[in-house]
C-alpha positions as CSV (number, residue, x, y, z in Angstrom):
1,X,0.0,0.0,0.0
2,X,1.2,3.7,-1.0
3,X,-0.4,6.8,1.3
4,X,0.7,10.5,0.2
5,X,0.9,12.1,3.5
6,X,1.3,15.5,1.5
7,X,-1.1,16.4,-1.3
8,X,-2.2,19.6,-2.6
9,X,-5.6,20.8,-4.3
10,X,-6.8,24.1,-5.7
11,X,-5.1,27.3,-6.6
12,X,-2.0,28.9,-4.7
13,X,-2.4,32.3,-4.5
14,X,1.2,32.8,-3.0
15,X,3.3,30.6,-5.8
16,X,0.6,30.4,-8.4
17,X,0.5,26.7,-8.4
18,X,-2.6,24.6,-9.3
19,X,-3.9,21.1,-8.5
20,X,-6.7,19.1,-9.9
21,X,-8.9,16.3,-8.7
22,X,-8.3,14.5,-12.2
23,X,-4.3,15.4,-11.5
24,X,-4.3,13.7,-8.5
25,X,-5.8,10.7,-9.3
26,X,-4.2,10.2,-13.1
27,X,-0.9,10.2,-10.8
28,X,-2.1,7.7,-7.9
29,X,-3.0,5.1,-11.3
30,X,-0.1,5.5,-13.3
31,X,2.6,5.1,-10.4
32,X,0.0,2.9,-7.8
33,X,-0.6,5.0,-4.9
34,X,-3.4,4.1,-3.1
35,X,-4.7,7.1,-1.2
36,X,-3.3,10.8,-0.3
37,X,-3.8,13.1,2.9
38,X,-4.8,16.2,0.6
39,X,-4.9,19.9,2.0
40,X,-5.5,22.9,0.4
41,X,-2.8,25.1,-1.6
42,X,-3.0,28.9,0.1
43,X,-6.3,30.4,-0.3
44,X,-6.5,34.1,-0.4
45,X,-6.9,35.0,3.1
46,X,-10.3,35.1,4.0
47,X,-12.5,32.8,5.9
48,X,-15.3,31.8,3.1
49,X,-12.0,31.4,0.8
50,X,-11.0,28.7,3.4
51,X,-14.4,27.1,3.6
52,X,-14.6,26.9,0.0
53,X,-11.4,24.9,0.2
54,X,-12.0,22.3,2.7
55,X,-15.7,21.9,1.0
56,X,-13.6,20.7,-1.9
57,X,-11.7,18.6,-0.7
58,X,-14.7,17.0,1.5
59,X,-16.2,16.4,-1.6
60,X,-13.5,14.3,-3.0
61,X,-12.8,12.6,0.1
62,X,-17.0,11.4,-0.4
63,X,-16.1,10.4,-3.7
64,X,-13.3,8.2,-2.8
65,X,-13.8,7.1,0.2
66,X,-11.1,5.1,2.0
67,X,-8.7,6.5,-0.6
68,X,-9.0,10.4,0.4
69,X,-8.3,12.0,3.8
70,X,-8.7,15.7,4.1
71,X,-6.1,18.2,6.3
72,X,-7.4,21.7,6.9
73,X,-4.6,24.4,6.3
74,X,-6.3,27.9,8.2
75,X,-4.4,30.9,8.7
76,X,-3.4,31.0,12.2
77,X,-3.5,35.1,12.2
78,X,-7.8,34.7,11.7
79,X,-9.8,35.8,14.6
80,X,-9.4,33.6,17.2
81,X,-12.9,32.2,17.3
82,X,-13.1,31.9,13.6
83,X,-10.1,29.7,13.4
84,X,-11.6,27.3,16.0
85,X,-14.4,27.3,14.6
86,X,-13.4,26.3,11.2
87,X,-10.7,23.7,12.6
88,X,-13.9,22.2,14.9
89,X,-16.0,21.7,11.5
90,X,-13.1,20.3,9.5
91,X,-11.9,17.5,12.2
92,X,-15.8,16.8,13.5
93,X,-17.5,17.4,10.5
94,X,-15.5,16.8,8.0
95,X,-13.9,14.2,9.8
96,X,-10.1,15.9,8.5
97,X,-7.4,13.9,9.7
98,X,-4.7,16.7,10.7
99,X,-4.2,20.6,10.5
100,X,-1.3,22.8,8.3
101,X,0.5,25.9,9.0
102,X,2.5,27.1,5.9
103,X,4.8,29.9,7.6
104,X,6.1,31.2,4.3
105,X,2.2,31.9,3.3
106,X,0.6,32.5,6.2
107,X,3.4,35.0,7.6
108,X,3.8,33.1,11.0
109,X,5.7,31.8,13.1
110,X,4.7,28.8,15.2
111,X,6.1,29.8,18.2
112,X,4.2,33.0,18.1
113,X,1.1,33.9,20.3
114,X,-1.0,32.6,16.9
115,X,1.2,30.3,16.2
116,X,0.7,28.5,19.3
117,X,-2.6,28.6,19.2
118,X,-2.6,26.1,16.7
119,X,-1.6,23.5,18.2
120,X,-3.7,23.9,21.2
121,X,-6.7,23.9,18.9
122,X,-5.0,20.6,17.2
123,X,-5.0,19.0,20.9
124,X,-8.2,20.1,21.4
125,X,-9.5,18.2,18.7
126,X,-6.7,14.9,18.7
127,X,-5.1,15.2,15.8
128,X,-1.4,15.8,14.6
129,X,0.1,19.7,12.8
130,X,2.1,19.5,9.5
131,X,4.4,22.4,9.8
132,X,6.2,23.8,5.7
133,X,9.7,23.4,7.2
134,X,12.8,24.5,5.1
135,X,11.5,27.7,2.6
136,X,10.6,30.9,4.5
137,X,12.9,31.3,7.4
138,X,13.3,32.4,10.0
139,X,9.8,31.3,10.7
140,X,10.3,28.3,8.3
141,X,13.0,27.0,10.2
142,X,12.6,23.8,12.3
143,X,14.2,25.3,14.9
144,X,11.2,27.4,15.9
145,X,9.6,24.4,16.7
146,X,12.5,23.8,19.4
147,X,10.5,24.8,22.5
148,X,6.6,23.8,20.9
149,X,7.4,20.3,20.2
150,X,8.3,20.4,23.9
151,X,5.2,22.0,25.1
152,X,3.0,20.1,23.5
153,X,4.5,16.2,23.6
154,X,1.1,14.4,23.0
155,X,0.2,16.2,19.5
156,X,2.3,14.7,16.7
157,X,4.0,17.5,14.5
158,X,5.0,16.0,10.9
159,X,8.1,18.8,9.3
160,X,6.8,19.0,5.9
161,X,10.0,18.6,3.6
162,X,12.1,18.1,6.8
163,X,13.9,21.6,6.8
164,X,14.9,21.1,3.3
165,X,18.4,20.5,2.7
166,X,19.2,23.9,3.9
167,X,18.2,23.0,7.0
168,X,17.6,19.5,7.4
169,X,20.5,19.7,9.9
170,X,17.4,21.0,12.2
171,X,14.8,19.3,11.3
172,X,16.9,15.7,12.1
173,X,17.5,17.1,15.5
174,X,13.9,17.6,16.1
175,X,13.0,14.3,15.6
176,X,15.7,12.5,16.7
177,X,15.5,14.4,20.3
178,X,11.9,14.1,20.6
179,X,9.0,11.1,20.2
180,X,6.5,13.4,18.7
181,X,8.3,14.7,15.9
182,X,8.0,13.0,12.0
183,X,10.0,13.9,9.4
184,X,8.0,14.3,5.4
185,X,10.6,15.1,3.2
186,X,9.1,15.5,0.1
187,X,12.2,17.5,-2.5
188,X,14.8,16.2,-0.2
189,X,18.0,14.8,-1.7
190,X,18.7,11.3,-1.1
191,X,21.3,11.1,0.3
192,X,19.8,13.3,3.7
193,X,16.7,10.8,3.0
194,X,19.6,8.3,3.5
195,X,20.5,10.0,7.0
196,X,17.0,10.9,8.0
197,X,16.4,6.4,7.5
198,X,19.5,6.1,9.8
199,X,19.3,8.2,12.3
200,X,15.6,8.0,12.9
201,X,14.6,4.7,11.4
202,X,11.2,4.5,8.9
203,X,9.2,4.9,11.9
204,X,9.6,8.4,11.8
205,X,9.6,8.7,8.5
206,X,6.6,9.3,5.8
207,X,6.2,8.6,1.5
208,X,5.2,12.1,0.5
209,X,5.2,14.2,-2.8
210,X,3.5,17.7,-2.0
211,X,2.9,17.9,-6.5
212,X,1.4,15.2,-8.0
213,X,4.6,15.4,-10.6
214,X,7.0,14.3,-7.9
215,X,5.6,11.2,-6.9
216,X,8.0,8.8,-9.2
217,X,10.6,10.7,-8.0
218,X,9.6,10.4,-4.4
219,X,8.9,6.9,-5.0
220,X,12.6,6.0,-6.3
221,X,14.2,7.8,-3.6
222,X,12.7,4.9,-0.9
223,X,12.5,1.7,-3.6
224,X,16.3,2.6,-4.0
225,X,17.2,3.0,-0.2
226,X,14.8,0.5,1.4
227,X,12.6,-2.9,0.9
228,X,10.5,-5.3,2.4
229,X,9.4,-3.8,6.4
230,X,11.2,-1.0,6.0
231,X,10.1,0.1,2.7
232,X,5.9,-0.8,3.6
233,X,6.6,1.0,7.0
234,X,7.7,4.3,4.8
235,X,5.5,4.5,2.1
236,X,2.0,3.9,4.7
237,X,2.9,2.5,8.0
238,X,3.9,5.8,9.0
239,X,1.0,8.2,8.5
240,X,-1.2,5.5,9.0
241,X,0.0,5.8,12.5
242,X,0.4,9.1,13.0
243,X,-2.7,10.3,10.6
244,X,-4.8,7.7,12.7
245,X,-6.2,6.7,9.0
246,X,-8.8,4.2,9.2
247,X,-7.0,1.5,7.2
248,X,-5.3,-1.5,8.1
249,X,-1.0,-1.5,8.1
250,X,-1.2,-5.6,7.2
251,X,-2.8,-4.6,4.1
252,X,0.5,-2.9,3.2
């Protein structure tokens, strides 16, 4: 079994990327992934913007069930009540399996006041926060999680693209030094894939593409490094685990 912990659909208004429904899943066929954890690219910045984008995504987690699990991705800096509000309706109603904060987009850090406040909301509600690590320091940088990863041990925080190669460096320490902390590293080189497998093991590490395009390339990086276990325990086991995704790891 093959689980994309790091999809994208819609429009980003901040890099003017796109993402289709029939783009996703013309990708999942030709290279046999099974399912995705999709979020939204960067709406503009307004609340019915937002909605509009998890209502999307809703609606193609209905039409493939089992194969589709949403993540919201709010901007931390909305009214306080708002963004609990739309966080309650994704995870309860919804039933979204995680929350995002892109710091290069959304302008903030996660150690800030709002930043924080994320991940209260997130243990509020039981599920784990994927952080864009790597483009956009300082607030990018996994180092800013030093000190929230540590107040908040029971959420799991997943480091989108683990630091990058820039500063993967970080983002190895962060999840070497503490349980809760997963690595994606989606555009990483291989050979810091190579040392993330090492040092951390594929327990703490997740299959992950963030465009559709990259998903051979993704794919190589761990059927060239890995098999057997070790290779099922990347490309699903993992954010099965941490995702809590309804689907059985023996089926992998």
């Amino acid at each position: 079994m093959i689980i994309d912990a790091h999809a994208h659909l819609g429009h980003d208004y901040v890099f003017d990327e796109d993402s289709t429904e029939e783009e996703l899943l013309r990708w999942h066929e030709k290279c046999g992934v099974d399912g995705a954890v999709v979020q939204p690219f960067v709406s503009r910045p307004y609340m019915e913007d937002t909605q509009a984008a998890h209502d999307r995504i809703q609606a193609m987690c209905a039409a493939h069930p089992g194969r589709i699990f949403g993540m919201a991705s709010i901007n931390p800096h909305f009214r306080t009540d708002d963004y609990e509000r739309e966080a309650e309706r994704c995870v309860n109603t919804l039933r979204f399996v995680g929350i995002k904060i892109t710091p290069i987009a959304h302008a903030a850090n996660p150690a800030s006041k709002d930043g924080r406040h994320v991940f209260e909301v997130a243990r509020s509600l039981g599920v784990p926060v994927m952080v864009h690590t790597g483009n956009g320091a300082p607030f990018a940088d996994p180092a800013a999680l030093l000190t929230v990863a540590g107040d908040f041990p029971e959420i799991p925080i997943v480091l989108a693209h683990a630091g990058t190669d820039l500063l993967f460096a970080q983002a190895l320490y962060l999840a070497r030094t503490h349980e809760n902390v997963f690595l994606e590293p989606s555009w990483l080189s291989i050979l810091n894939v190579r040392k993330a497998l090492a040092v951390v093991g594929p327990g703490k590490v997740m299959f992950s593409s963030d465009h559709a395009v990259n998903i051979p390339v993704e794919l190589a990086k761990y059927r060239t490094l890995l098999e057997g276990k070790e290779l099922e325990q990347v490309l699903s086991g993992t954010v099965i685990d941490v995702f809590k995704l309804p689907l059985k790891k023996e089926q992998a």
